[in-house]
C-alpha positions in Angstrom: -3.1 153.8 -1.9 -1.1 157.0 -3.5 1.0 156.5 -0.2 2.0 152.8 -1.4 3.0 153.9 -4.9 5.0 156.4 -3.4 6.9 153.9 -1.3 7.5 152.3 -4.2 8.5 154.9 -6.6 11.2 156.0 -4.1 12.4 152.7 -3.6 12.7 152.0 -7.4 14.9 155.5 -7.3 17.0 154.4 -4.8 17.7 151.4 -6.2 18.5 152.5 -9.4 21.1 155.1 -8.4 23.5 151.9 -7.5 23.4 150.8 -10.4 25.7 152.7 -13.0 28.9 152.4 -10.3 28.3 148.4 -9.9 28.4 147.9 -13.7 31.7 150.4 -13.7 33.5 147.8 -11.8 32.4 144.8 -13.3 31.1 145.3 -16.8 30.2 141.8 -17.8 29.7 138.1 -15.8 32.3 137.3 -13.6 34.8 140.1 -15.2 36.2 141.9 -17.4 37.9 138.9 -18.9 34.7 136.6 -18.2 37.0 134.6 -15.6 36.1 135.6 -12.3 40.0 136.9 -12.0 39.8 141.0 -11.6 43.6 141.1 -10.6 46.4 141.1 -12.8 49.5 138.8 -11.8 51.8 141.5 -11.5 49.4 143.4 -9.2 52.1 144.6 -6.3 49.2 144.4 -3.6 49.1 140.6 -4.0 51.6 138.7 -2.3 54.4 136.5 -3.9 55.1 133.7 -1.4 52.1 131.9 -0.3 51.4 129.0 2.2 49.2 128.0 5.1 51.3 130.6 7.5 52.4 132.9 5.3 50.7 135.9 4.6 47.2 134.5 6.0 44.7 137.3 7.4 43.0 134.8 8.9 41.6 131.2 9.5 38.6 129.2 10.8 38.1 125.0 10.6 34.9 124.6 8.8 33.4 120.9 9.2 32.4 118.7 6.3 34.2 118.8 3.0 33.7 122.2 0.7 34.8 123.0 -2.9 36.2 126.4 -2.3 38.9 128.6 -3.3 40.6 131.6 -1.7 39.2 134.8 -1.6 41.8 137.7 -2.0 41.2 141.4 -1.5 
């Protein structure tokens, strides 16, 4: 049995560590705003002109209708 609580002590450790470098990044819900956006508009890493062959990483059909957005890294 002590073997089992070990297990689980070290797992609960582990686990823990993660934590204080996740909540640097995003301190609250969805952002630090609260509105999903991380990236400010002036961000020189995102792109300026954007269309459906313009600076597109990549693409796949997907069947059936989806409510989705883009995902930008």
């Amino acid at each position: 049995m002590s073997r089992l609580y070990f297990c689980v002590l070290v797992a609960t450790i582990m686990l823990s560590l993660d934590a204080p470098s996740t909540a640097q990044e995003w301190p609250r819900f969805r952002g630090p705003d609260g509105a999903g956006i991380t990236a400010t508009p002036d961000d020189p890493s995102l792109p300026e002109p954007w269309s459906r062959s313009e600076n597109v990483a990549w693409r796949t059909e997907i069947p059936g209708v989806g409510w989705g957005s883009q995902a930008e890294r």
